[in-house]
N, C-alpha and C positions, 0 to 999 in steps of 0.2 A: 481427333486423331491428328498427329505430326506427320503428314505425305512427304513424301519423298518422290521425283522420279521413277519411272522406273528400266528406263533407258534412255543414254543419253545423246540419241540423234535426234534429229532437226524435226517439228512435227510436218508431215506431208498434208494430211487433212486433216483439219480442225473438226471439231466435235458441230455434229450437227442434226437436231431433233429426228427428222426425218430418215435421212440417209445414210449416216454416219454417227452411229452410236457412243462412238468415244473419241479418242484419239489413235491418228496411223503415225507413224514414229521410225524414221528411218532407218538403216544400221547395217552393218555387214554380217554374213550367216557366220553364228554363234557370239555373237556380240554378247555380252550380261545382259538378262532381264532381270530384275528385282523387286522384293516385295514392296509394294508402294508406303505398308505400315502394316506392323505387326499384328498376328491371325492366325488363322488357320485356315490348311488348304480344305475344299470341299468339294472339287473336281480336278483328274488329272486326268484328262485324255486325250480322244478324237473322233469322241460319240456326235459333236455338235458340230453339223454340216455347217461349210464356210468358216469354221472359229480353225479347224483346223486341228494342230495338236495344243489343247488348251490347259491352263491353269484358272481356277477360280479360289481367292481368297477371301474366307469371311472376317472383318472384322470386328463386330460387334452385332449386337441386333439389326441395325439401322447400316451399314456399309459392309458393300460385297466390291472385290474389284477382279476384272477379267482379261487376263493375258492372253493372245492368241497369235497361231501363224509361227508354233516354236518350232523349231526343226528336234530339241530337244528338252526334256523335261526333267527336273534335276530336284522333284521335290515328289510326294507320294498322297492319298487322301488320308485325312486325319494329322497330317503333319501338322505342328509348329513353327510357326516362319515367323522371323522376327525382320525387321526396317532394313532394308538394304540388302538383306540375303540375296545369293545366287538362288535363283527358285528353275530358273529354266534359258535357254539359248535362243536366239533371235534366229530365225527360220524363213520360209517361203509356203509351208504347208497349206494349203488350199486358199494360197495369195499368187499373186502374178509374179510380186517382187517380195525380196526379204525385205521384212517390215514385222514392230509390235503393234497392234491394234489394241487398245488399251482401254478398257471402261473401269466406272466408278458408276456403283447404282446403290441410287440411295430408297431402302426399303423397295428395292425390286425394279426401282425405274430411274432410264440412266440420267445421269446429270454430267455437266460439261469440266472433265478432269482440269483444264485450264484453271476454272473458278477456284479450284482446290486445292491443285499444286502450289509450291513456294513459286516464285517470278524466278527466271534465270537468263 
């Protein structure tokens, strides 16, 4: 898969096995969030305590990636999203501050979006 960003402020907390399951990614509310690489969505809500109001996109058997903390959501389940789309708004929902909290989990378990992203 070609990753992409998927918003582009500064990361607050690095991804970290334990505590922080992906990346927190700074930004002003309604900032773009974007699809990291082309999927489908397989979750649009704010069923999942702490994620807040969530996106989940699948891309393949093996890569799921998970946007949280939207204040808006701008994409539906069973959608189409293709690299860079607007998929949803940078938010504060069941975050202290407006922030993406950002995973990549590969076959169910996360791995560290740094590894995988382009350098920037």
């Amino acid at each position: 898969l070609a990753w992409i960003w998927p918003a582009s402020g500064a990361v607050a907390t690095p991804f970290d096995e334990g505590k922080n399951k992906g990346l927190t990614i700074t930004g002003k509310a309604g900032d773009p969030v974007l699809a990291a690489a082309d999927g489908r969505v397989v979750y649009a809500g704010s069923g999942l305590r702490a994620y807040g109001n969530l996106v989940i996109v699948k891309h393949n058997a093996t890569y799921l990636t998970a946007y949280a903390h939207n204040q808006t959501l701008l994409v539906k389940e069973d959608q189409v999203v293709r690299r860079g789309q607007k998929i949803a708004e940078m938010g504060a929902s069941d975050a202290e501050r407006v922030q993406l909290h950002f995973e990549i989990r590969r076959q169910g378990k996360p791995v560290d979006p740094a590894k995988l992203l382009p350098a920037r």
